[in-house]
C-alpha positions in Angstrom: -8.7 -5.5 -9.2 -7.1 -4.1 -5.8 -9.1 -3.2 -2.8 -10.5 0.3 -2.9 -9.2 1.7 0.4 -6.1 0.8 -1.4 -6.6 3.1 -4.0 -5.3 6.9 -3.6 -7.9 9.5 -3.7 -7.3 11.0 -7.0 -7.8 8.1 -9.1 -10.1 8.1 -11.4 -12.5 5.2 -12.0 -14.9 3.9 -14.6 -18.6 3.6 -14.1 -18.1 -0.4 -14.4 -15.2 -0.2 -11.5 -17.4 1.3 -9.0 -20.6 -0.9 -10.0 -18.5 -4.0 -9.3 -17.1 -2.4 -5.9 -21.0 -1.6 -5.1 -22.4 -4.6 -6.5 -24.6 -3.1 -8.3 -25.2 -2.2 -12.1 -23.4 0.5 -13.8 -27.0 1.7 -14.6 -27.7 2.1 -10.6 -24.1 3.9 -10.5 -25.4 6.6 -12.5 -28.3 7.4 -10.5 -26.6 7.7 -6.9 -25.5 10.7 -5.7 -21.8 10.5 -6.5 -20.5 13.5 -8.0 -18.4 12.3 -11.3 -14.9 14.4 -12.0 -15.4 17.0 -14.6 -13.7 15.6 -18.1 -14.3 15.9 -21.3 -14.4 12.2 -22.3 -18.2 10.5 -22.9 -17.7 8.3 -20.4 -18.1 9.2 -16.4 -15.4 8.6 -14.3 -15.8 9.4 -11.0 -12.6 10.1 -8.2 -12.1 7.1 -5.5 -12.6 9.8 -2.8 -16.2 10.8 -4.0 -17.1 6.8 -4.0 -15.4 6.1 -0.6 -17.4 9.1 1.0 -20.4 7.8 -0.3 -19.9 4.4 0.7 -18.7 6.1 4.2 -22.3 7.8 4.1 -20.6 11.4 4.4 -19.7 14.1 2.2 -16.3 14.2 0.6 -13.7 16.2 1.9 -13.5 19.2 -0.2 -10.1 20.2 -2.2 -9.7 23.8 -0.6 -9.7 24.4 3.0 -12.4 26.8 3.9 -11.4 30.6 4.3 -11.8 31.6 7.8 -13.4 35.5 7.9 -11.7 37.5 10.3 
């Protein structure tokens, strides 16, 4: 398994892959406040980007740029 800053921001990771980058249980994983990526599959998956932020202790950077009001 590679190093997470290694990993671009768009993948997509299993509950297990980010317990074991944690080290904690995949149980714990579910109940911190890391936004999983909307899919259709049982499963969570959440996006390296979301994980990094949280490990960062800041809020992920958002997709769209914020519309500036003139």
């Amino acid at each position: 398994m590679t190093d997470l800053s290694a990993m671009p921001d768009d993948a997509l990771l299993t509950t297990r892959e980010v317990a074991k980058w944690l080290g904690v249980s995949a149980k714990s994983v579910l109940r911190m406040p890391i936004k999983p990526a909307a899919m259709r599959s049982r499963e969570r998956r959440f996006l390296a980007r979301e994980v990094k932020a949280y490990i960062l202790g800041r809020p992920a950077p958002s997709r769209m740029p914020l519309r500036r009001m003139a």
